[in-house]
SEPATOR-122097 format. One line per 10 residues: number of its first residue (from 1); their letters; for each residue x, y, z of N, C-alpha, C. Coordinates in steps of 0.05 Angstrom, whole numbers. Layout:
BEGIN
NUM	a	X/Y/Z/X/Y/Z/X/Y/Z  ...
//
This chain:
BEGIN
1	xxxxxxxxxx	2191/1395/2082/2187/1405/2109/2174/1384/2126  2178/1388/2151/2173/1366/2168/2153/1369/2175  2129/1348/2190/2109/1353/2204/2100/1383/2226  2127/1375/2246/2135/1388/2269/2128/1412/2259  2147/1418/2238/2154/1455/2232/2126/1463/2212  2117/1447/2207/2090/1454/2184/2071/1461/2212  2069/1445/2236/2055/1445/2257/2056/1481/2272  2080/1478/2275/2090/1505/2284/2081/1526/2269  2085/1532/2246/2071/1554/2227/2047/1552/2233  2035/1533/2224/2001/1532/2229/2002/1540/2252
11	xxxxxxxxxx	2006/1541/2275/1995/1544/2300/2005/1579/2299  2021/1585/2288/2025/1617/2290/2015/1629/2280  2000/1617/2261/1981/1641/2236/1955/1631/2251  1946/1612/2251/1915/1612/2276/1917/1630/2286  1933/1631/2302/1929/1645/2331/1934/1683/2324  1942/1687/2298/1939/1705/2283/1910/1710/2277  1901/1701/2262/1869/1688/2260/1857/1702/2281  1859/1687/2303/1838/1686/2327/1851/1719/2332  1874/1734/2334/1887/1761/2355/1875/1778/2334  1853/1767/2301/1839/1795/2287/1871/1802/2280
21	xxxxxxxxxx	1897/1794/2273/1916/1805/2252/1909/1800/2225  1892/1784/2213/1882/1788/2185/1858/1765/2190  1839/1764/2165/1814/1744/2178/1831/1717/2161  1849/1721/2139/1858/1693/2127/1884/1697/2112  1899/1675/2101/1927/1687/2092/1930/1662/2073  1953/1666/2053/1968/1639/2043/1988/1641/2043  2016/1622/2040/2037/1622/2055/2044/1606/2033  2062/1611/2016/2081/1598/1996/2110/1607/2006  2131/1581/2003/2155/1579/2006/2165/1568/1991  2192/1577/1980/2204/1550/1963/2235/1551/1970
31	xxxxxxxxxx	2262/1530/1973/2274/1529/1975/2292/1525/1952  2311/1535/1947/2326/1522/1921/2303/1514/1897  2284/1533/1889/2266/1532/1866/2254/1506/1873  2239/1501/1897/2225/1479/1899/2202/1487/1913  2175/1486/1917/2160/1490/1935/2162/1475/1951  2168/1487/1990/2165/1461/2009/2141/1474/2025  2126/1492/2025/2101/1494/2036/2085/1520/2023  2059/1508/2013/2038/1525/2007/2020/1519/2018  2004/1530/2038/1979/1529/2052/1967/1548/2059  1932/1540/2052/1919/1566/2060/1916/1565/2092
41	xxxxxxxxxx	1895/1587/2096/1889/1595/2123/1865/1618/2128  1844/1607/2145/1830/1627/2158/1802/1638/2119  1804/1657/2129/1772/1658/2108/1787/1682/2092  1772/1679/2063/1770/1704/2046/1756/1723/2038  1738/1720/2062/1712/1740/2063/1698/1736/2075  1690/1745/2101/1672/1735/2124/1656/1747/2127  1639/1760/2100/1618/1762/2108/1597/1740/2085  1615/1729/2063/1609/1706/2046/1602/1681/2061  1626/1680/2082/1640/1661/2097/1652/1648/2071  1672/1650/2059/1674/1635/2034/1709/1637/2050
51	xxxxxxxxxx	1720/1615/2049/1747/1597/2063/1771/1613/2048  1784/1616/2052/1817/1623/2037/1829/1592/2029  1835/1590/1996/1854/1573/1984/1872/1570/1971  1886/1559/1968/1914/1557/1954/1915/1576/1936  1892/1576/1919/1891/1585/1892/1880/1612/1898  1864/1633/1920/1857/1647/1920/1871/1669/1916  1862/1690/1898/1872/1716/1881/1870/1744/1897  1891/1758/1909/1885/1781/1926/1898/1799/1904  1880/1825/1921/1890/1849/1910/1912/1856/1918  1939/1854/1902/1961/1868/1903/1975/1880/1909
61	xxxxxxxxxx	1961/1907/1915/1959/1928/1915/2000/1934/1907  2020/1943/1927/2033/1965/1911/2053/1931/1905  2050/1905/1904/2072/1895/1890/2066/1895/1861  2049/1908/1860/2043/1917/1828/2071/1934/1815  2091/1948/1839/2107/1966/1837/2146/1948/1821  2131/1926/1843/2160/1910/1828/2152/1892/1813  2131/1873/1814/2117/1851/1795/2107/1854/1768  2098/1886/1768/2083/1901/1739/2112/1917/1724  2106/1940/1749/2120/1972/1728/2151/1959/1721  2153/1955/1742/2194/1946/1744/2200/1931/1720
71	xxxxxxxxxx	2184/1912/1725/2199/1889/1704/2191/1898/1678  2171/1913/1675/2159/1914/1650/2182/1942/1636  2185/1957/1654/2212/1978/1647/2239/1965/1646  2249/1944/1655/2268/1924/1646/2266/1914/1624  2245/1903/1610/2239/1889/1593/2250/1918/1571  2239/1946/1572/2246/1964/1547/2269/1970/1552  2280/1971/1575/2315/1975/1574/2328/1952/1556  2319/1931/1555/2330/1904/1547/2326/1904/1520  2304/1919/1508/2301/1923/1481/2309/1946/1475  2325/1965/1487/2331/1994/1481/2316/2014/1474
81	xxxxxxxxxx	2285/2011/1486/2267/2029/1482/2273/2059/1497  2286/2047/1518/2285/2072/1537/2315/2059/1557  2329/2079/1568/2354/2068/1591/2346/2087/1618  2359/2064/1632/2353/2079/1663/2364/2094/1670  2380/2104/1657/2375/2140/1673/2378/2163/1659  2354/2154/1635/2340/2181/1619/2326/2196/1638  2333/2222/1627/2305/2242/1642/2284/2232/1627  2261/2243/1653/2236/2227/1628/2229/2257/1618  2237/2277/1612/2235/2294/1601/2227/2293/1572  2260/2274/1558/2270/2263/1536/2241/2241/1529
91	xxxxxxxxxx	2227/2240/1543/2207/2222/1541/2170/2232/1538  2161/2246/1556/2150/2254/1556/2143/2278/1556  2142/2296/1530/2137/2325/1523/2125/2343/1546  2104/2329/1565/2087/2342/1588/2103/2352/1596  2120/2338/1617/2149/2352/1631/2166/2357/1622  2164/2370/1593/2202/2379/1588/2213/2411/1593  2186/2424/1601/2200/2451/1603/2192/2454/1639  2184/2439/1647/2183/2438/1683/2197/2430/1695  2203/2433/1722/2219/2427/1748/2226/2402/1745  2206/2381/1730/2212/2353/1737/2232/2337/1715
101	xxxxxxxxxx	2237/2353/1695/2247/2354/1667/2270/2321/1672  2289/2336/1696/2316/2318/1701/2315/2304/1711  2284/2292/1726/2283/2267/1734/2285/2241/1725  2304/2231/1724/2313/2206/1708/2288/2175/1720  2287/2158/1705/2271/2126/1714/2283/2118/1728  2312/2125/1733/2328/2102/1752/2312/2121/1776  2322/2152/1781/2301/2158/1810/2270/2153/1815  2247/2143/1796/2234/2141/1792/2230/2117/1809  2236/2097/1795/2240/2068/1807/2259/2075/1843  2274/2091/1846/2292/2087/1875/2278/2102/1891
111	xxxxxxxxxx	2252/2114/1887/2232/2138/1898/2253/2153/1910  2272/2166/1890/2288/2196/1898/2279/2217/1883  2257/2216/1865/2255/2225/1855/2246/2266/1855  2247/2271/1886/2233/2294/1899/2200/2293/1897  2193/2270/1894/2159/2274/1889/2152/2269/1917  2129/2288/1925/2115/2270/1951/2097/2240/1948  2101/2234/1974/2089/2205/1972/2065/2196/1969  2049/2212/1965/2022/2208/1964/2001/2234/1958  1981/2231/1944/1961/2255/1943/1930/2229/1930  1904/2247/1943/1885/2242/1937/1873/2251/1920
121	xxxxxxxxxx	1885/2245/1901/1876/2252/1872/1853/2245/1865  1845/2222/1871/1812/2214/1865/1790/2223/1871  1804/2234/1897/1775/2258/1901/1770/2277/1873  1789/2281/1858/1784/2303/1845/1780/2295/1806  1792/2273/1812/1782/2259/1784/1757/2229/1780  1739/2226/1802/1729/2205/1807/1695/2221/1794  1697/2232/1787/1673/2251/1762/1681/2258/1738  1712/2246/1733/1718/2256/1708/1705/2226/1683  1680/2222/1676/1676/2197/1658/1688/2191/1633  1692/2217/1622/1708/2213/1592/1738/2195/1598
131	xxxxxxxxxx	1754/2215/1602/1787/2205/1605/1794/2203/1632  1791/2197/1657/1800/2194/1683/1827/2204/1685  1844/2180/1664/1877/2178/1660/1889/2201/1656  1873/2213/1637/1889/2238/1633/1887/2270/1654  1858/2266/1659/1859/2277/1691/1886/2278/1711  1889/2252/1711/1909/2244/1738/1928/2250/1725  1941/2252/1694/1965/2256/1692/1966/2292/1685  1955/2310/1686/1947/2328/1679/1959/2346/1713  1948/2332/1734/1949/2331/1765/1983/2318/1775  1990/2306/1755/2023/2302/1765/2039/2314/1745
141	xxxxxxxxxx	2026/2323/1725/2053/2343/1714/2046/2379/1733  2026/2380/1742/2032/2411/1761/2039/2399/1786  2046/2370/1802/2047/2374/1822/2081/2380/1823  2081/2400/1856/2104/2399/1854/2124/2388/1873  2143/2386/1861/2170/2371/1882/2164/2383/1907  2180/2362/1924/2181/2368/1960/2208/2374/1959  2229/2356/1954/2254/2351/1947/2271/2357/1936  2300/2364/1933/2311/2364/1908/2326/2334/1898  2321/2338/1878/2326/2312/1861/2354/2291/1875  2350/2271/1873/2359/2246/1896/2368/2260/1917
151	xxxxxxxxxx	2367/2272/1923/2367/2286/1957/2360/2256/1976  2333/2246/1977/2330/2227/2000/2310/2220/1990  2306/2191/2004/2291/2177/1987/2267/2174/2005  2245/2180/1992/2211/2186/1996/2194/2162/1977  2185/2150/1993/2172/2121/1977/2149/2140/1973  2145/2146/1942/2123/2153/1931/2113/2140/1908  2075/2142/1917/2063/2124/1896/2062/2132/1873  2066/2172/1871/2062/2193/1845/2085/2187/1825  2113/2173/1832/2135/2165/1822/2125/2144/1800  2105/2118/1806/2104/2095/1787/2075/2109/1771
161	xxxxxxxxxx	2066/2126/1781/2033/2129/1757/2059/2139/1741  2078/2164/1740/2085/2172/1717/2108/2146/1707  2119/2132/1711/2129/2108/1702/2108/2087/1686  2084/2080/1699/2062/2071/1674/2058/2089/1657  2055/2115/1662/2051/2132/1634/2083/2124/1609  2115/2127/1620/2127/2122/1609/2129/2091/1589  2115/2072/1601/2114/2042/1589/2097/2052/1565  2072/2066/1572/2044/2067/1559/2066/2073/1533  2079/2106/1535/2094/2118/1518/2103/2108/1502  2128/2090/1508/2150/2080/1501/2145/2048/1487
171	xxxxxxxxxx	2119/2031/1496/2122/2012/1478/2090/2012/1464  2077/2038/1471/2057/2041/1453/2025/2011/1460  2039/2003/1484/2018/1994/1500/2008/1998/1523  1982/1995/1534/1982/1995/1566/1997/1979/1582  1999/1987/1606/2020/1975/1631/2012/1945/1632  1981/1938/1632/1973/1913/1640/1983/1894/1606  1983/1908/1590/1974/1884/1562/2005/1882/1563  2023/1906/1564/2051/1906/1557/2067/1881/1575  2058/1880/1603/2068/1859/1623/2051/1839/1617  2030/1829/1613/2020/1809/1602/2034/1793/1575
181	xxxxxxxxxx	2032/1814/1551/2046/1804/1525/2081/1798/1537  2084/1813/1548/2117/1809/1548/2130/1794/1563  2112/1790/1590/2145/1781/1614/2109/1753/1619  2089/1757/1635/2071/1733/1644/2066/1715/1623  2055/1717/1600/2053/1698/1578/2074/1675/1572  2095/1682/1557/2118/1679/1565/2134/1662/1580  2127/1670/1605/2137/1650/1624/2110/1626/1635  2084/1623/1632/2057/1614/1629/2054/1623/1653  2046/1652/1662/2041/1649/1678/2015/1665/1680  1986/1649/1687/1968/1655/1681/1949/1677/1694
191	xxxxxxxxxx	1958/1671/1726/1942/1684/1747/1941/1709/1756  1962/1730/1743/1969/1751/1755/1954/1775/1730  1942/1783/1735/1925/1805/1718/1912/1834/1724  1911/1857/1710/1897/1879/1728/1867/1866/1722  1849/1896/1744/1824/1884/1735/1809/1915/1730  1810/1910/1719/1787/1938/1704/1764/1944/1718  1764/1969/1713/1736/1980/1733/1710/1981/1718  1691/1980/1729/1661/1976/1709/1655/1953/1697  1643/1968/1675/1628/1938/1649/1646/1923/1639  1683/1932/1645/1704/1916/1629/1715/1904/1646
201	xxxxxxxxxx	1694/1899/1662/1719/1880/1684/1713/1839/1678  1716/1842/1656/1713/1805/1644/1718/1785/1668  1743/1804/1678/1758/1775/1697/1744/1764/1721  1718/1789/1729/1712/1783/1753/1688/1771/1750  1678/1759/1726/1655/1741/1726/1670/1712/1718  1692/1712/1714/1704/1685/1712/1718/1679/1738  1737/1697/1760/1754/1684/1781/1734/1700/1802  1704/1716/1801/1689/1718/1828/1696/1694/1850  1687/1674/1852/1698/1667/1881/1720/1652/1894  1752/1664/1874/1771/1669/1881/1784/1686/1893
211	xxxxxxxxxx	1768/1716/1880/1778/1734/1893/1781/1746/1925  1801/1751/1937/1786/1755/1970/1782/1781/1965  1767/1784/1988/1747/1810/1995/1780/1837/2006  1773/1860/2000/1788/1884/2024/1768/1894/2034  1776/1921/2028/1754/1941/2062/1730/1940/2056  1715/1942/2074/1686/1967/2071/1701/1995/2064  1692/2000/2033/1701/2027/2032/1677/2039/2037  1686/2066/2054/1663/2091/2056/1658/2097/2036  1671/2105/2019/1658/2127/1998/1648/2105/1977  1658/2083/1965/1638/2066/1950/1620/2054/1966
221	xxxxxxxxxx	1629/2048/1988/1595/2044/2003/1589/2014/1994  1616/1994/1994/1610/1956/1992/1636/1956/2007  1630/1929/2011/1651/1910/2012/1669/1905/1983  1696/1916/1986/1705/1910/1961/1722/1880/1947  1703/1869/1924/1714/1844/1917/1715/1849/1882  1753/1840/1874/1750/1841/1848/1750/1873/1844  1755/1893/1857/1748/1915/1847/1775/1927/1868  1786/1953/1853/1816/1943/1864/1816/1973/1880  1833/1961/1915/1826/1977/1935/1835/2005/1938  1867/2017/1920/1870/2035/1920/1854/2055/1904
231	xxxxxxxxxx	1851/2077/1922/1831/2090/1908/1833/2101/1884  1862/2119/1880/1866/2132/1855/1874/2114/1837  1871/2088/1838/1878/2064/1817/1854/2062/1815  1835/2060/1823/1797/2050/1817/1793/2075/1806  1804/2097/1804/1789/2125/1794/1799/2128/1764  1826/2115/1757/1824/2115/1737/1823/2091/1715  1807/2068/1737/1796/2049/1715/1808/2020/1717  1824/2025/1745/1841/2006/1755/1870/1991/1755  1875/2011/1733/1902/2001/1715/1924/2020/1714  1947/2021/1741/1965/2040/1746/1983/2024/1748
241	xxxxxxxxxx	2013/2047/1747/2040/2022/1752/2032/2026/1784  2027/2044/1803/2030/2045/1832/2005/2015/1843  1992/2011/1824/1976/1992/1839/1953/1981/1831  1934/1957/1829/1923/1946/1808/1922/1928/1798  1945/1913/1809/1956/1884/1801/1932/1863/1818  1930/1840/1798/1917/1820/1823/1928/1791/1824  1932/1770/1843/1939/1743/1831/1945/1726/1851  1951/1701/1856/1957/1683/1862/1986/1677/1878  1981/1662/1898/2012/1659/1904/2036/1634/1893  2018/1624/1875/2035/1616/1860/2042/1623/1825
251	xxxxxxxxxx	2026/1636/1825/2032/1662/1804/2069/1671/1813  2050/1687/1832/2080/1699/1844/2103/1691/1848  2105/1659/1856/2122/1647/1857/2138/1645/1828  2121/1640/1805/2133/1636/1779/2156/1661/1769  2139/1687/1779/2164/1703/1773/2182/1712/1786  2181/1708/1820/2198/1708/1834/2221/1693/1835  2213/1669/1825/2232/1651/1809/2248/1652/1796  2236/1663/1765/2253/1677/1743/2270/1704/1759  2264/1715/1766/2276/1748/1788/2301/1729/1798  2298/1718/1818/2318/1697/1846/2338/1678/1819
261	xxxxxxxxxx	2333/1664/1798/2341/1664/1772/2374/1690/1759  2354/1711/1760/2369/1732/1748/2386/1747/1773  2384/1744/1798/2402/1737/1821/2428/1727/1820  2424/1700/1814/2439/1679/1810/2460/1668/1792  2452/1696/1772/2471/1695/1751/2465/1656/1734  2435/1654/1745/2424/1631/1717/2414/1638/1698  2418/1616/1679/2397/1619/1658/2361/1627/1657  2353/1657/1645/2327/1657/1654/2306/1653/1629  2288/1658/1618/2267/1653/1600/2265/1683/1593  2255/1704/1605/2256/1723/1600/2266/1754/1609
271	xxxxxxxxxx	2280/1759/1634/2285/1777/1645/2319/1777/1646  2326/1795/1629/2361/1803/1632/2370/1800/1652  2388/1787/1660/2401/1783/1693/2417/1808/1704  2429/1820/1679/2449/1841/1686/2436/1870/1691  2405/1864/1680/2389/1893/1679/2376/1890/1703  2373/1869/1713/2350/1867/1739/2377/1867/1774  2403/1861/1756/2417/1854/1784/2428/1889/1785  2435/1899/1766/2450/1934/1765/2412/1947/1773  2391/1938/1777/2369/1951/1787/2369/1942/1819  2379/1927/1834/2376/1906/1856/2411/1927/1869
281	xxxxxxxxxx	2424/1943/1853/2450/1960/1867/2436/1968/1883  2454/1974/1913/2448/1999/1923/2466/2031/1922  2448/2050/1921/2459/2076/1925/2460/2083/1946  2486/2099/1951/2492/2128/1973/2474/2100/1994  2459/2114/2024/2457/2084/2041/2425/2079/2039  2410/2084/2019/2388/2082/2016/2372/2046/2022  2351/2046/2036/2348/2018/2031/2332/2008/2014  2314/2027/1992/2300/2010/1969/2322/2022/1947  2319/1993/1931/2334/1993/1906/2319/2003/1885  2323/2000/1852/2307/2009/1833/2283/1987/1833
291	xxxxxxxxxx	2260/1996/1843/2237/1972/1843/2228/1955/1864  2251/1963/1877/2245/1933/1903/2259/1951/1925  2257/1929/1954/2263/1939/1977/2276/1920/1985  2301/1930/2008/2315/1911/2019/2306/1908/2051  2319/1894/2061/2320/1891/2089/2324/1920/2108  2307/1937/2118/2327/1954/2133/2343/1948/2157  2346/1958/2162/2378/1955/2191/2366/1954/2208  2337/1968/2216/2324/1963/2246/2293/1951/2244  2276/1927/2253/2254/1922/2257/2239/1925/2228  2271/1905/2207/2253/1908/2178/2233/1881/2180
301	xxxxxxxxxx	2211/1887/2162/2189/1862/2159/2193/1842/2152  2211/1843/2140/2229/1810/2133/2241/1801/2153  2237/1804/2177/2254/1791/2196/2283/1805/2197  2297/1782/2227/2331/1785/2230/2352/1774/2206  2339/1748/2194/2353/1731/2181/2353/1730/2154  2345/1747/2141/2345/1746/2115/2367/1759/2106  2388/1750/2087/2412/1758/2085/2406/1788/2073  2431/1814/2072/2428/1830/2060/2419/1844/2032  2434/1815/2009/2420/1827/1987/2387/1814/1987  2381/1807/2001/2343/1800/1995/2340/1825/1990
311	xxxxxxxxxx	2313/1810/1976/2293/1837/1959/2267/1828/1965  2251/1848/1968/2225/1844/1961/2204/1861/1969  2182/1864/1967/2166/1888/1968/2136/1883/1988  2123/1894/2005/2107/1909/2019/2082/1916/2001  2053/1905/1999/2025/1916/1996/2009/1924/2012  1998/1950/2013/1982/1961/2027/1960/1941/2036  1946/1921/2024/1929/1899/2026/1937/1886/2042  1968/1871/2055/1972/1856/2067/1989/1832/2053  1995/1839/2034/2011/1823/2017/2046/1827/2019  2060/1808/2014/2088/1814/2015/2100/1788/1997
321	xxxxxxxxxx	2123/1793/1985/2143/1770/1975/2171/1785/1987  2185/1764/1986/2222/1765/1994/2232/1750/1983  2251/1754/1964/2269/1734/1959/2301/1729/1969  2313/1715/1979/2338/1716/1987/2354/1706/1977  2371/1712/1951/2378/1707/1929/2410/1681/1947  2418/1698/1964/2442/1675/1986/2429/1644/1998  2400/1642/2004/2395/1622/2015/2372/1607/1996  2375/1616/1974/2357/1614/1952/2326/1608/1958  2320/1624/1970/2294/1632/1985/2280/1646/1978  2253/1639/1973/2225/1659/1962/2199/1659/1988
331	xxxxxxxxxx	2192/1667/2002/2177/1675/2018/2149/1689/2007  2131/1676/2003/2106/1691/1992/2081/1695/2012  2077/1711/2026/2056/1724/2049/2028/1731/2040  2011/1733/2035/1991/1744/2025/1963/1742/2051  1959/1766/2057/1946/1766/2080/1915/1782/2068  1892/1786/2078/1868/1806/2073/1876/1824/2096  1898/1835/2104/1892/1859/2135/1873/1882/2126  1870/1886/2105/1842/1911/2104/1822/1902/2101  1818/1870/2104/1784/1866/2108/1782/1857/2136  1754/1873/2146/1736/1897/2132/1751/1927/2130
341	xxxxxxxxxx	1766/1927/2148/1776/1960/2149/1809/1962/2152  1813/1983/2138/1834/1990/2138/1854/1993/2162  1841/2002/2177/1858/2019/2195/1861/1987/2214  1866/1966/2203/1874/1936/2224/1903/1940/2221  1923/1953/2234/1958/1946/2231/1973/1926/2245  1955/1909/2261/1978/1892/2273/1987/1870/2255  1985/1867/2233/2002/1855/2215/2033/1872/2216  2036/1887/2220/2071/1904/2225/2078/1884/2234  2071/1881/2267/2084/1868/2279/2091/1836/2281  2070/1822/2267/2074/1793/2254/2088/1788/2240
351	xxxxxxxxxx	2091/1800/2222/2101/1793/2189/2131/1794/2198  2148/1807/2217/2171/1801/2210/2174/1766/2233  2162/1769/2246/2155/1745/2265/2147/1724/2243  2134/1727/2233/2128/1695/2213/2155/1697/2189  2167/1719/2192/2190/1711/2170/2216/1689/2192  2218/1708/2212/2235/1691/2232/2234/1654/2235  2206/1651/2233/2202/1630/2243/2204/1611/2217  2199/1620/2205/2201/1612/2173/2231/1604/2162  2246/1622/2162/2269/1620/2163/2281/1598/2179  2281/1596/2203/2300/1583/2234/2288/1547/2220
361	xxx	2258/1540/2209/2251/1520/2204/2258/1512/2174  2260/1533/2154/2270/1519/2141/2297/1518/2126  2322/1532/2137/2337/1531/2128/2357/1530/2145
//
């Protein structure tokens, strides 16, 4: 990348900076599996004043949904633990004589599944000290459908907790050790890890001032660092498929890689090409696929120019990846927009603006 266009970015994320759209960001790109710009920007916690860098580790939040649960449910299709479009009935005894019995993983993953999109569950299990987990799964086998089954598609977070319960099931590990042992190791990729809540949180006395800061939460009453911002993922201990993930943007790049890889119909290290590209179909005219999200047709956040089959996914944190499997393009965004508070949205309106510009310069 040239001076000029490196000049141009920088001067659009400043001035992001200064308009309060996030207090700091990092910006990985790679062209044809090459990195042509990684740079940080702006701070990772201003009330530390501690700088945003290359290497700094944000909370995730829902690309935990295609980076964790997805691949890690690819990985048991690939070993025949489980196929995508079992009911998880056949799977999990909780739901086999309930409403949700015939909900298959492929609707799971395509959020058709008739679940609603959201509930504050933590209010009501954030006193539970023994088992949290089982609380919350106890709370999604009575909740009930909005929907009937793939009727329309409702991006819900209640869809991937019961999808981590199915991994937990099915390969007899947790979500984090199972995607760790199986798909990050593997490919060496070191940076991307959950982080446990309390006395087990190891990681956060070794990458503390890596991590960037999110909100002032009210009800914990800090600034949250290392401690992971969705609430019903902190209530039960930090470790959900909907969210929980933490890492690096060049973490991300490593498996975006391998993903844009299994695109391409190349040779990959670990992820089936034919299980991740028949997950990347689309159905009926829906625009997220099994795991991931495409471009939509009007004022999507990926910009004008990203070809149709791109993929990639949206964090409540301020985080985003895209890959554009036609211009062999990886786009890695990682912003703090919930520090200090949540309710900051003018990242909407940037993010498809820094994809545009991104795009026009480098390809």
């Amino acid at each position: 990348m040239n001076s000029m266009s490196r000049n141009k970015i920088f001067r659009e994320i400043e001035k992001a900076i200064l308009n309060g759209v996030f207090p700091g960001a990092v910006l990985l790109c790679a062209v044809g599996q090459e990195i042509i710009l990684h740079e940080s920007y702006g701070m990772a916690d201003i009330f530390e004043k501690r700088k945003m860098t290359k290497d700094s580790i944000f909370d995730l939040a829902s690309l935990t949904k295609p980076l964790a649960t997805t691949l890690a449910l690819s990985m048991l299709i690939q070993k025949k633990k489980i196929f995508q479009d079992q009911k998880i009935g056949t799977i999990l005894k909780e739901f086999k004589d309930s409403e949700k019995a015939n909900i298959t993983i492929d609707m799971l993953l395509r959020h058709t599944s008739g679940l609603p999109a959201h509930r504050e569950y933590f209010k009501q299990i954030v006193n539970e000290s023994k088992a949290p987990i089982e609380a919350l799964r106890r709370l999604l086998v009575k909740e009930p459908l909005e929907h009937n089954l793939g009727e329309c598609q409702v991006y819900s977070d209640l869809g991937f907790m019961i999808l981590s319960w199915i991994i937990e099931k099915s390969s007899g590990q947790r979500l984090d050790r199972y995607v760790a042992n199986k798909i990050y190791a593997p490919l060496e990729i070191d940076t991307l890890f959950f982080m446990e809540t309390g006395n087990k949180n190891e990681k956060l006395n070794t990458y503390r001032e890596k991590i960037v800061a999110t909100q002032c939460c009210p009800w914990r009453k800090k600034v949250l660092v290392g401690e992971v911002d969705d609430d019903n993922a902190w209530a039960v201990g930090g470790i959900d498929g909907h969210a929980g993930l933490f890492g690096d943007a060049y973490s991300i790049y490593g498996l975006c890689s391998e993903i844009l890889k299994a695109l391409q119909h190349k040779p990959t290290k670990v992820l089936a090409p034919e299980i991740i590209r028949n997950f990347v179909k689309k159905k009926q005219s829906f625009d997220r696929v099994a795991g991931f999200d495409t471009p939509s047709k009007e004022k999507s956040s990926s910009g004008r120019y990203l070809s149709k089959t791109s993929i990639g996914h949206l964090g409540f944190t301020g985080t985003s990846f895209w890959i554009d499997p036609e211009a062999s393009l990886i786009i890695i965004f990682l912003t703090n927009r919930v520090h200090p508070f949540r309710s900051n949205i003018k990242l909407k309106q940037f993010r498809p603006r820094i994809h545009d510009l991104l795009y026009t310069e480098l390809i």
